[in-house]
N, C-alpha and C positions, 0 to 999 in steps of 0.2 A: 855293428852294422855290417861289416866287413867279412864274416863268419858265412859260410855256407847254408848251414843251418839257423842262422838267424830268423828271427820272424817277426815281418816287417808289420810296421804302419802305415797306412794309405799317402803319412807325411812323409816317412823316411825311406820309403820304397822309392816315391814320387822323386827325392831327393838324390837317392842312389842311381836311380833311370837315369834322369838328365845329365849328374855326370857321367855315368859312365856313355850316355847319348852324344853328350861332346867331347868325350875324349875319342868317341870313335869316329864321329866328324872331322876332326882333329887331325887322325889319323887317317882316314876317307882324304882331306885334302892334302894330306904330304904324299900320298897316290896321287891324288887328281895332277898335282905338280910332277910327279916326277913322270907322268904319262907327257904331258903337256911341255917337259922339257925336252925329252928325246922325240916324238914323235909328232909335237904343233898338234895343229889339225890338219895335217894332211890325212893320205889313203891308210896307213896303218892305223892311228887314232880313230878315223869313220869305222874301220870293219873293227874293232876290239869294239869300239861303245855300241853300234849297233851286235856284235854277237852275243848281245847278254837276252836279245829280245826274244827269240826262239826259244832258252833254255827258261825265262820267264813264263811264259805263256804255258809250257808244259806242267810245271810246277801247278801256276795257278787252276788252268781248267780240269787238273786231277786233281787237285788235293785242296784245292778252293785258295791256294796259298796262305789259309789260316789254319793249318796244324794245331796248333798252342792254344788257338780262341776257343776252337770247337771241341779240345780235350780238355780245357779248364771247364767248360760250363757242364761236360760229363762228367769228369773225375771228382766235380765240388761236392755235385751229387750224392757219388759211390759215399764217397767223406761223411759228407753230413749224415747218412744212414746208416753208417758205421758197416758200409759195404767196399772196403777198398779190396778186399782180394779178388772179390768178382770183376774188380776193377780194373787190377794189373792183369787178370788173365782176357780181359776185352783188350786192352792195350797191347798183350801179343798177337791176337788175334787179329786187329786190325793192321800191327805193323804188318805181320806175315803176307796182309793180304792186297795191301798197299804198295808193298816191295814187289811184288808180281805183275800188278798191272802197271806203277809206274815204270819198273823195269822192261817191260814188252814196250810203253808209249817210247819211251829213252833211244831204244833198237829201231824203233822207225822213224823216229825224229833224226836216228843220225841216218840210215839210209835215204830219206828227203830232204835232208838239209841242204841240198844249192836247188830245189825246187822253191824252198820257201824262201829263202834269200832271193834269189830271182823275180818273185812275185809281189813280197814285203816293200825288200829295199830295191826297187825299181831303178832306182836314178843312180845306182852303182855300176861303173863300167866292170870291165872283165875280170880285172887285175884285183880290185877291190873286191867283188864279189867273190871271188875264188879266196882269198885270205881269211873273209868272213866266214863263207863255210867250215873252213878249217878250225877255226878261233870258235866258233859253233859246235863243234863235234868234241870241243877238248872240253867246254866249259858244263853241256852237259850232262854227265853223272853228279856235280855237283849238286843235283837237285834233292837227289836218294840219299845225302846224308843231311840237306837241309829240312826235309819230312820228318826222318827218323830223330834229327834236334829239335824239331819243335815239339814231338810227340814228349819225347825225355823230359825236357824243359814243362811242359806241363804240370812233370808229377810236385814240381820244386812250387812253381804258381800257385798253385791250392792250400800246399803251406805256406803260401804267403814268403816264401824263400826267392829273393830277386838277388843275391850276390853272384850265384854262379851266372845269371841268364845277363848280367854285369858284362860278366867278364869277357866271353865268347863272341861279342863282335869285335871287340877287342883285335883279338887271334886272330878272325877271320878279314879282317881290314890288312894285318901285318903281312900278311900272307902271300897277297898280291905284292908286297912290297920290296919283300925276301925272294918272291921267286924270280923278280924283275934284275938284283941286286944279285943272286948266284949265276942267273942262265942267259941275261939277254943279249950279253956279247956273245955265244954261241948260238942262241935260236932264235934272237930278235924279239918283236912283240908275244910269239906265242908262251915266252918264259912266264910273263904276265896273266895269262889265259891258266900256267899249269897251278903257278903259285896261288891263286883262286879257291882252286880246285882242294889245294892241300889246305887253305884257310879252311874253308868249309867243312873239310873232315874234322881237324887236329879242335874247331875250335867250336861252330853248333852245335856239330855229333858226338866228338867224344868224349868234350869235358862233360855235358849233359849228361852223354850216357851213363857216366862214372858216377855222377851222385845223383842218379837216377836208384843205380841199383843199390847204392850206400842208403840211398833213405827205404828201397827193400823192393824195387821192382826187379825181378828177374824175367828176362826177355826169352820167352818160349817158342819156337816154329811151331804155329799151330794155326790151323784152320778150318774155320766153325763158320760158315753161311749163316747160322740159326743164331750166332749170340747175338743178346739183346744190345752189349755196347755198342757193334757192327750197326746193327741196323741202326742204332740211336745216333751213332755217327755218320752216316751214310743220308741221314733223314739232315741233320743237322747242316752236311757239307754239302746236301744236293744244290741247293740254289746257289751256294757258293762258286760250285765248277759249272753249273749250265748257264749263270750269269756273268757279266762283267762288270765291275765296277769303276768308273773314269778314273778313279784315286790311283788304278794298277793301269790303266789302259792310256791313259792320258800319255805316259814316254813312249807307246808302243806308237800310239799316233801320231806325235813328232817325229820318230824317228823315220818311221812312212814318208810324209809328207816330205822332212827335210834330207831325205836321201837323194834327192833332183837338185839340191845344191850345194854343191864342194865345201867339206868343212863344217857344213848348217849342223849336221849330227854330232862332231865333236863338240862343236862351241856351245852350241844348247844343251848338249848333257855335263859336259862342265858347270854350265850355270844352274842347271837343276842342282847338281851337286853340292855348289857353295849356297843355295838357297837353304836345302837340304838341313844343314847343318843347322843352323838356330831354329826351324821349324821344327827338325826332329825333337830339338831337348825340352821343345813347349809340347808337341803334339803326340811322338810315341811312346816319350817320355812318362809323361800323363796319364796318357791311354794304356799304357802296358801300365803302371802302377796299378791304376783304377781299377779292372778290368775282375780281377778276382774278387775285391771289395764289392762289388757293383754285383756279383754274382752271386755272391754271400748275401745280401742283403733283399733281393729278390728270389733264392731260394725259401729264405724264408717267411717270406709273404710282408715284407717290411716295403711296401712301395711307394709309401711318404715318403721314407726315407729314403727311398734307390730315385725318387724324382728330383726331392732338395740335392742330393749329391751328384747326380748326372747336371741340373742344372748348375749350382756353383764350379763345377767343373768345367762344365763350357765356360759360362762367367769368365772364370779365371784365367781360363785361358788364350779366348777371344781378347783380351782386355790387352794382356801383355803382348800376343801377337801384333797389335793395333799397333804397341809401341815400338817393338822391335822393329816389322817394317818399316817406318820411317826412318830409323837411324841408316837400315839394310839399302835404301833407295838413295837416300841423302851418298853416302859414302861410296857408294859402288863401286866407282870411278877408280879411286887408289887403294880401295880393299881389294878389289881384281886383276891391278897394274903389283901389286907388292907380291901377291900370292901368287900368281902364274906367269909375269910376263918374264921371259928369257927363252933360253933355247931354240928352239924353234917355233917359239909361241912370241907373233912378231905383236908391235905395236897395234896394227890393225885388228889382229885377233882379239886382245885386250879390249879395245876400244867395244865392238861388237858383242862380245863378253859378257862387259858392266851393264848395255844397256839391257839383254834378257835378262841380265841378274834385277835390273829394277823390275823391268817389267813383272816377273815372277815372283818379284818381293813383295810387293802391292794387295798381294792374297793370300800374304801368312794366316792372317786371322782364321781366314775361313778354309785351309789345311786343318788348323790347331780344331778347330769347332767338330767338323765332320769326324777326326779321329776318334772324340769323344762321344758325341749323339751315336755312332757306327757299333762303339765298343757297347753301347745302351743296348741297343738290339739283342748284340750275342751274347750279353751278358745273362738277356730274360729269356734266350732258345732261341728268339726267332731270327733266323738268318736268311730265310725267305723277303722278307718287306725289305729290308735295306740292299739287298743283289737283283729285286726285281726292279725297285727306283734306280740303281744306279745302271741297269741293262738297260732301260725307258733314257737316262740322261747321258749315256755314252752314246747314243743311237740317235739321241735328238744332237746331241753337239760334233757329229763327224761334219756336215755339212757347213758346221760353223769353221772346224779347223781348213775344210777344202777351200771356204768361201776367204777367209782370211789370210789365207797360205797365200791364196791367188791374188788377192789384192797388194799383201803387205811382205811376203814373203816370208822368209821365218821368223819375222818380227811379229807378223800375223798367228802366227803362229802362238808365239809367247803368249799376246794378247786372247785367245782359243784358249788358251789350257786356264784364265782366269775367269774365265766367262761359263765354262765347262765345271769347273772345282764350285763357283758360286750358284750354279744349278743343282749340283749335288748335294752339297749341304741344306740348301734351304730347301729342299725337297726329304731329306730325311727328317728332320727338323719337326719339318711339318705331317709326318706320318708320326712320330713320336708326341705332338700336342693331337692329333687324331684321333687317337688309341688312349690316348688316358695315362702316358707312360712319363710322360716330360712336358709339361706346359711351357708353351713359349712365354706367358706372361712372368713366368721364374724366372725370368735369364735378368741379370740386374743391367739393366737400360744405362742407368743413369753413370754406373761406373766406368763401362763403357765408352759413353758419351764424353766422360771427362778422358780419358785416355786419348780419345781422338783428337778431342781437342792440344792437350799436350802434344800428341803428335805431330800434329799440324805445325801446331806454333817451332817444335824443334826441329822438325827436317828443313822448316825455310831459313831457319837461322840459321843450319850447319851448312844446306846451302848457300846461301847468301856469302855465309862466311867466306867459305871456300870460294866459291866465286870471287870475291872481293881482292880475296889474295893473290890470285888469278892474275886476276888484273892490276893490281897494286905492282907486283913484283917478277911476273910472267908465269908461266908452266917451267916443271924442272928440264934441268936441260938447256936452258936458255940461258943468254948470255948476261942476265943480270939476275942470274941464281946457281949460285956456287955449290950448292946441294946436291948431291946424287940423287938421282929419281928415287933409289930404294929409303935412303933419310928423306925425301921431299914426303915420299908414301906414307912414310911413319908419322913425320909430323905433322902431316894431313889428319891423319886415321886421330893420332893422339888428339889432337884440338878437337876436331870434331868431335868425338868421343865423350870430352868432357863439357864439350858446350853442350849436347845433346843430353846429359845427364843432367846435368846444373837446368835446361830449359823446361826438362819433361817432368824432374821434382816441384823445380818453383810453379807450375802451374797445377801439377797435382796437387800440391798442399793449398794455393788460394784456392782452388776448385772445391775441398774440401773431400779430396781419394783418401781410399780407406788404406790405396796400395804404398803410400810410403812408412807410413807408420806397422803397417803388416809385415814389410821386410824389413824393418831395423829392429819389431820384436824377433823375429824367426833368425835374425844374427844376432842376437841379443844384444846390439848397439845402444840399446833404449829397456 
């Protein structure tokens, strides 16, 4: 499985994704801590998390920020017609001509970078906004090797080859990590801006590139206005760059709103971050597996079967999102106090922390869903219907994050980004049972239903539980618990953990879920 060249199954790709999705979580939050130890959320943590929104935005409205999606549903193509060399020389063509324009966008994005920092992050005094520009201009170029890695990455997708596309966030996670750990006692936070910059190279661009050209794409400077692949990618990626979709727009919009209050941008994108993490290994996880399958199967006019498979896919993955959330909201509290609290990341932070991390928790499901129904789309060409809905559901929900920001503040906020994500999903959802592509009556209700149910029943127990102990014996810290907060956090985490396991089984099995008996075959425990 482990093999470069390997060639996966939609099971053990699926398999390969998520871990290697949470070992980069994993690694994503030994960053987000060691951000949060030197720098809290004060001024330096606001302008590093908000610099990443600028060099985002650029990415996406050129290059639709799906490089890999919109080169897999070409290059499956070139494949199946037994046309890949017209194939690699579109793939030069379009890097050649990719690098030009985004490289000119790059050049004026860094000559206007404190206009748009100015205008964006609003609520940043002087001192802050001046850092953020700076930490802006370093991060990016990063963008020109994350285009030319998804392009690489591609040619491995179509062979169904997911070890390399494994590995490279990997790299790119560590990166930031190492450059924090060689530079920051002399440049301070921008050590972390450079190490980024080198993840990005060392680890989407160049491992890609290398067994890109090992499985025989050789990268040519060339540039052809007229080739067919150009234009078929250009047609493919239009709606991608002229629209937005909330699933990328949604942190662009907190970080807006929450720059009018001190630290609101750290602490929110932290808690994105540790959300992040279990959604990613159910939702990109998934969706990047699926994604070639899904394309294979609708190239070749099999659309029972690209319906049953997009649907079970939602299914399954809705299902376990349901479950996960619960344990994710239930627990928040000392899974946020164990993993970040120290340094200069005071009590109070934690505290505020945990509670967007629930809030945020609450709409794993419908993160996991959208990845899937979205990949549906690009998988059949059309990248038009799901960037026109989600332009219509970013447009309708700004006024929701204004309306809520002002009421609730960036609490408002959190609640905005669930109300926002459950717009988008049931709006793609619904153009896919529209179209004849995915009926909503496929999606399995009932299993579902029993999930939720378990959920329920488990996140009040572990609540409860906790609570109970609470007040049994105090909070750590106190004078009638000898514990250190860090063993209080563990043994928090640990109990709850396994009460939530033992609550969410026993009610799946009376209920009569297909889901435990499905993972005790799939570890062959049974």
């Amino acid at each position: 499985m482990l093999r470069p060249t390997h060639a996966h199954t939609a099971f053990t790709a699926t398999v390969l994704l998520m871990a290697s999705t949470f070992l980069s979580r994993i690694i994503g939050l030994v960053r987000v801590k060691y951000i949060v130890w030197l720098f809290g959320s004060g001024t330096q943590a606001d302008a590093l998390n908000a610099a990443f929104v600028l060099p985002d935005m650029i990415s996406y409205f050129l290059v639709g920020g799906a490089a890999s999606i919109t080169f897999v549903t070409i290059l499956t193509r070139y494949r199946e017609q037994g046309r890949e060399e017209e194939g690699n020389r579109s793939l030069s063509v379009i890097l050649t001509t990719m690098y030009l324009v985004l490289g000119a966008a790059l050049v004026v994005a860094e000559i206007f970078a404190p206009w748009f920092i100015h205008r964006w992050e609003y609520g940043f005094d002087a001192e802050k906004a001046a850092l953020c520009v700076k930490l802006t201009r370093i991060l990016l170029p990063a963008q020109l090797f994350f285009f030319a890695g998804g392009v690489f990455g591609a040619v491995q997708l179509v062979r169904k080859q997911f070890s390399v596309g494994a590995v490279t966030p990997l790299i790119y996670g560590l990166g930031t990590i190492v450059g924090g750990l060689l530079l920051v006692k002399e440049i301070g936070v921008s050590s972390l801006a450079i190490g980024t910059v080198a993840g990005a190279f060392f680890g989407p661009f160049l491992l890609n590139a290398i067994y890109a050209r090992r499985a025989g794409v050789h990268y040519r400077p060339i540039l052809d206005f007229h080739d067919k692949g150009l234009r078929e990618w250009v047609r493919l990626s239009l709606p991608l760059i002229v629209g937005v979709s909330l699933v990328t727009a949604d942190s662009w919009i907190i970080a807006h709103f929450a720059s009018a209050t001190s630290g609101a941008v750290s602490l929110m994108s932290y808690a994105k971050q540790l959300f992040g993490a279990p959604m990613s290994v159910l939702a990109q996880g998934a969706g990047a597996a699926s994604m070639p399958f899904f394309a294979s199967l609708w190239s070749q006019q099999k659309k029972y079967e690209f319906a049953t498979s997009v649907a079970d896919s939602v299914s399954r993955v809705s299902a376990l999102g349901i479950l996960v959330a619960s344990g994710m909201v239930a627990l928040a509290r000392p899974l946020v106090e164990l993993l970040f609290l120290g340094g200069r990341f005071s009590a109070k932070d934690s505290h505020e922390c945990a509670l967007y991390f629930a809030v945020f928790s609450i709409a794993t499901f419908l993160w996991c869903a959208q990845a899937i129904y979205a990949r549906a789309f690009y998988a059949a060409g059309n990248t038009f219907a799901p960037m026109a809905a989600g332009t219509v559901v970013t447009l309708v929900s700004w006024p929701i994050y204004a309306s809520l920001n002002h009421w609730q503040g960036a609490m408002g906020l959190a609640m905005a980004s669930n109300i926002g994500i459950a717009l988008q999903t049931v709006t793609i959802a619904v153009l896919l049972h529209q179209r004849r592509m995915v009926s909503l009556a496929s999606l399995d209700y009932a299993e579902m239903g029993r999930c939720l149910l378990a959920a329920v029943a488990a996140g009040a127990a572990v609540w409860g539980a906790l609570l109970g102990l609470h007040v049994l014996i105090g909070p750590a810290g106190s004078a009638h618990v000898r514990l250190q907060p860090r063993t209080y956090d563990v043994a928090e985490l640990v109990v709850g953990s396994a009460l939530w396991t033992l609550v969410v089984v026993f009610v799946l099995e009376k209920t009569g879920s297909a889901l435990p008996r499905v993972a005790m075959k799939r570890l062959h425990l049974r």
